[in-house]
C-alpha positions, 0 to 999 in steps of 0.5 A, a space after each residue: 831364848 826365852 820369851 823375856 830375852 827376845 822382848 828385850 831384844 825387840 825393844 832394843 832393836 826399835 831403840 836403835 830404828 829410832 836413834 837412826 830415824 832421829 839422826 836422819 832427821 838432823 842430816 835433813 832438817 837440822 839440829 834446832 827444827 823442831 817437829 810440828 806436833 810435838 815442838 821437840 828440836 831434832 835434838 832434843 829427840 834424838 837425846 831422848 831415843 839415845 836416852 831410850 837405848 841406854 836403858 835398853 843396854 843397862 837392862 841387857 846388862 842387867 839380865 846378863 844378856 850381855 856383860 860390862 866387862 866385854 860391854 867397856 872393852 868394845 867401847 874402849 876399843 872403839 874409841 881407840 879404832 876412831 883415833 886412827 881411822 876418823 877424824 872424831 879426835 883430830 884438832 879442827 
């Protein structure tokens, strides 16, 4: 692994510390509570950290970390995992 990759890497991986870390904060305080310094909602932060993984993920892909194709058949995979085994797609 070559000094590039494993920034990529690092990154990625705060990316994902941070989309948890926001998502916390939503089970705790609720979507619309807003942070006290910086007056972002809780959703709002968390669009911005899942923002910052996706750029992380295109640049995986981009630098042939990782491949679309393997990237879209995990996703599609999962989708059809939470149809049997959560509740995601069930009418309420």
């Amino acid at each position: 692994m070559n000094k590039q990759m494993k920034e990529i890497l690092c990154i990625t991986q705060e990316e994902c510390a941070e989309v948890t870390q926001s998502i916390s904060k939503i089970f705790r305080f609720g979507f619309d509570s807003k942070h006290p310094v910086t007056g972002k909602s809780n959703i709002e932060s968390l669009e911005e950290e899942i923002g910052d993984l996706q750029a992380m993920i295109d640049i995986l892909v981009e630098k042939c970390i990782i491949t679309d194709t393997k990237l879209n058949a995990a996703r599609m995979a999962k989708k059809e995992k939470l149809k049997i085994w959560s509740n995601i797609y069930k009418e309420v």
